[in-house]
C-alpha positions in Angstrom: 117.0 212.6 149.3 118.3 209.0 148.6 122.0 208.8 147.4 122.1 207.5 143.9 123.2 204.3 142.5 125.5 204.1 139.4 125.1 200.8 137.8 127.2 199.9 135.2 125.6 196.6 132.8 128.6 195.2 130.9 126.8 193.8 127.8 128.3 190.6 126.7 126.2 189.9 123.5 123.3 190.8 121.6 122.1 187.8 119.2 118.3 188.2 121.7 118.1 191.8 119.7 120.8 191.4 117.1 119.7 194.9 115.5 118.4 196.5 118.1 114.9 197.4 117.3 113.0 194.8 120.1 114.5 196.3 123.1 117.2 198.4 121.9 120.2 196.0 122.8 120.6 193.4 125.6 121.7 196.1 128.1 118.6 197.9 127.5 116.5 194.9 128.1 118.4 194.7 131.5 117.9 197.9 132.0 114.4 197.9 131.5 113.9 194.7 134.1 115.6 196.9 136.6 113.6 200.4 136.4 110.5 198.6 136.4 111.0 198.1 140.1 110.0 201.6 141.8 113.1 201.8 144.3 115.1 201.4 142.2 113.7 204.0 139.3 113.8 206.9 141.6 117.8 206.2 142.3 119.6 204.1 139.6 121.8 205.7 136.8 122.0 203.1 134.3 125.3 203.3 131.6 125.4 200.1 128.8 128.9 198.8 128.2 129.3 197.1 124.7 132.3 195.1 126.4 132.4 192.2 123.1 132.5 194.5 120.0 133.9 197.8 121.7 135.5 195.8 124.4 134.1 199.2 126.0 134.4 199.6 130.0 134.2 202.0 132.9 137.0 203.5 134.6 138.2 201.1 137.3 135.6 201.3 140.6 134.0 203.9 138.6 130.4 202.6 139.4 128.5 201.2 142.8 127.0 198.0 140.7 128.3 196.0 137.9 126.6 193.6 135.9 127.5 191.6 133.7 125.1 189.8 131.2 125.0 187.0 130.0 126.3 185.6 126.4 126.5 182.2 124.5 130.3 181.8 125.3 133.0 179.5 126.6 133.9 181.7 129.7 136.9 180.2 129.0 137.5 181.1 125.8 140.7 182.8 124.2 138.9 185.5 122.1 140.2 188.5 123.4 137.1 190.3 124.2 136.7 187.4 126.6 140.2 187.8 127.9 139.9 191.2 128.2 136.6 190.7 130.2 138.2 188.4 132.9 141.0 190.5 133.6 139.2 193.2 134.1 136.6 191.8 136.5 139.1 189.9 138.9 141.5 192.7 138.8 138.3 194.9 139.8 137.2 192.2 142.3 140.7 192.3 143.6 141.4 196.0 144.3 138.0 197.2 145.3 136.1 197.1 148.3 133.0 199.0 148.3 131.6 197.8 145.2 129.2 195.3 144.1 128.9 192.7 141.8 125.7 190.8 139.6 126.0 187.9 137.1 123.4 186.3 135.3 124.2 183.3 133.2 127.4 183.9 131.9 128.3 186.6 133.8 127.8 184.4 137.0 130.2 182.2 135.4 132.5 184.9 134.8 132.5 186.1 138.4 132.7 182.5 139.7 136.3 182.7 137.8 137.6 186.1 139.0 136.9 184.7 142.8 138.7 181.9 141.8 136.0 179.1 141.4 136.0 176.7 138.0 133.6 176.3 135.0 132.9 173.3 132.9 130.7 171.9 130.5 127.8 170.3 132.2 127.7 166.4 130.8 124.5 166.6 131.0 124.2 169.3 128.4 121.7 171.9 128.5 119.4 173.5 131.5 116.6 175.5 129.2 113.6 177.4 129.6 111.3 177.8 132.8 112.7 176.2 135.5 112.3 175.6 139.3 115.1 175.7 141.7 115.2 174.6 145.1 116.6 177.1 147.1 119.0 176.8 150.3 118.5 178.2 153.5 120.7 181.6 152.4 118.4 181.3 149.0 115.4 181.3 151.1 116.5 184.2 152.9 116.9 186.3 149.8 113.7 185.1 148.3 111.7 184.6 150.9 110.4 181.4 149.2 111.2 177.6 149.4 111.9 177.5 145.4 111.8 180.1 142.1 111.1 179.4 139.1 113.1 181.2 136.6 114.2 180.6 132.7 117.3 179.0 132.5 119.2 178.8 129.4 123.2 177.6 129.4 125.6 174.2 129.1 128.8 175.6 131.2 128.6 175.9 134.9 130.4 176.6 138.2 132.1 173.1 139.4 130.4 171.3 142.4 133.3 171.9 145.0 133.9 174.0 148.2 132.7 177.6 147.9 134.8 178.9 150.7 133.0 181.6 152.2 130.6 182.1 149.4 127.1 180.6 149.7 125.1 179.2 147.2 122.0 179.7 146.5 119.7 177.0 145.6 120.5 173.5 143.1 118.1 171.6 140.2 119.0 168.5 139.5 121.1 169.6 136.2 123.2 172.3 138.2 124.0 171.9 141.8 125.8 175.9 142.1 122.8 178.1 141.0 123.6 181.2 142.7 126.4 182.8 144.4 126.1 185.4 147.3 128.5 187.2 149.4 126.9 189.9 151.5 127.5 193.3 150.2 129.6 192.3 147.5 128.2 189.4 145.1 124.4 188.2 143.9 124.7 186.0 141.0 122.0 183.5 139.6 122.7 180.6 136.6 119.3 181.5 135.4 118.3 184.1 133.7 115.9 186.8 136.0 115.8 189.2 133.5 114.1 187.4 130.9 110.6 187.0 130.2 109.0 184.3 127.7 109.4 186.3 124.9 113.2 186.7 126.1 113.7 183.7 126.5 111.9 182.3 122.9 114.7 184.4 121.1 117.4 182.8 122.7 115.4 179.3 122.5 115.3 180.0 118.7 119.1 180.8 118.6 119.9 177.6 120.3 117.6 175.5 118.6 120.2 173.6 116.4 122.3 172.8 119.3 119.2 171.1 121.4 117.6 167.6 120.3 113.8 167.9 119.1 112.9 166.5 122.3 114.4 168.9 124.9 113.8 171.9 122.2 110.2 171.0 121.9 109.6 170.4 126.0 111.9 173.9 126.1 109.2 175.3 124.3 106.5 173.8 126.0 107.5 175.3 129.6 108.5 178.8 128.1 105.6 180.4 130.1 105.4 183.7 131.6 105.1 182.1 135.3 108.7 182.9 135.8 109.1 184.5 139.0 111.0 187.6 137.8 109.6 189.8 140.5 110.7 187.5 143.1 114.4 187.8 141.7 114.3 191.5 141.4 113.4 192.6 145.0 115.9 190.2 145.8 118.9 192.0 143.7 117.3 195.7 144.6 117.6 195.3 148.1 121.4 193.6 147.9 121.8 197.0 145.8 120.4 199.3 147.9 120.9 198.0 151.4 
């Protein structure tokens, strides 16, 4: 019998199911995504971290896989749940070895910052709803595709600059760092993988007085369900499981 997997999903916020009843919490949406692929079903064991209102966490390299969700937050902020949160994941980045890391969104701007990479505010502003990113030759690896198309949804974003040994994995023409890999250890995407449209039209809704009619209406427009989540999911099951 297959060894088990203990994934631990630090959840980061919760204004997509602010009490609960939709999904039962942002972790349990992420949750969700990730049983629904068989492999992973038969081996995961799934624990939900409130890490922003509990500032709740597992013991240090207590888990195979963390993830960290995303949130609509200055990764940089000074509120201590945030503080909390980066000290615990480069310290845990820092003194493990065997264990893995996820991002999405946020949380790939999170670890971006514990391997010492920067964040900024894109001048661009923001990268919403269904999008298609070109992927590079390590993105096409994972995917097995030339491009995905996933929902985006976020302003801040790792800095255009020299990744060291980690490879990205794909650009769109608002975000050149979509991705970050590191064989064995890190899988991060910009985007958001877990979300389907109706996902994605809560946190469209949330955002909607911070977008201009224009780019909330053509978010809306694009908020499809021909996001490749599939694609994005075999991808992260076999980085867990291999």
């Amino acid at each position: 019998m297959d060894k088990s997997v203990r994934i631990s999903v630090l959840e980061c916020d919760n204004h997509i199911d602010p009490d609960r009843s939709k999904w039962g919490g942002y972790g349990p949406l992420v949750s969700k995504w990730l049983r629904s692929n068989d492999r992973l079903q038969e081996r995961a064991q799934i624990r939900v971290w409130d890490v922003k209102n509990a500032m709740d966490y597992p013991e240090p390299g207590d888990y195979d896989v963390l993830i960290i969700t995303g949130a609509p937050a200055n990764p940089e902020g000074e509120e201590p749940w945030l503080v909390k949160l980066r000290e615990y994941i480069k310290k845990e980045v820092e003194t493990t070895s065997h264990q893995k890391f996820v991002g999405f969104c946020f949380g790939h701007q999170i670890l971006a910052m514990a391997y010492g990479l920067s964040v900024e505010c894109n001048d661009s502003g923001y990268e919403f709803s269904a999008t298609t990113i070109q992927l590079s030759d390590t993105g096409k690896r994972l995917f097995k595709k030339d491009s995905i198309c996933l929902n985006e949804g976020h302003q801040f974003e790792v800095k255009d600059q020299d990744l060291g040994q980690i490879q990205n994995l794909g650009s769109t023409d608002h975000t050149r760092i979509q991705g970050l890999f590191l064989p064995k250890r890190l899988w991060s995407l910009q985007a958001h993988p877990e979300f389907d449209a109706e996902a994605l039209g809560q946190i469209l809704e949330f955002a909607k007085s911070k977008l201009s009619e224009e780019d909330y209406q053509s978010a809306r427009e694009r908020n499809t369900d021909n996001v490749e989540q599939q694609v994005a999911l075999d991808s992260l099951v076999h980085f867990i499981l291999e």
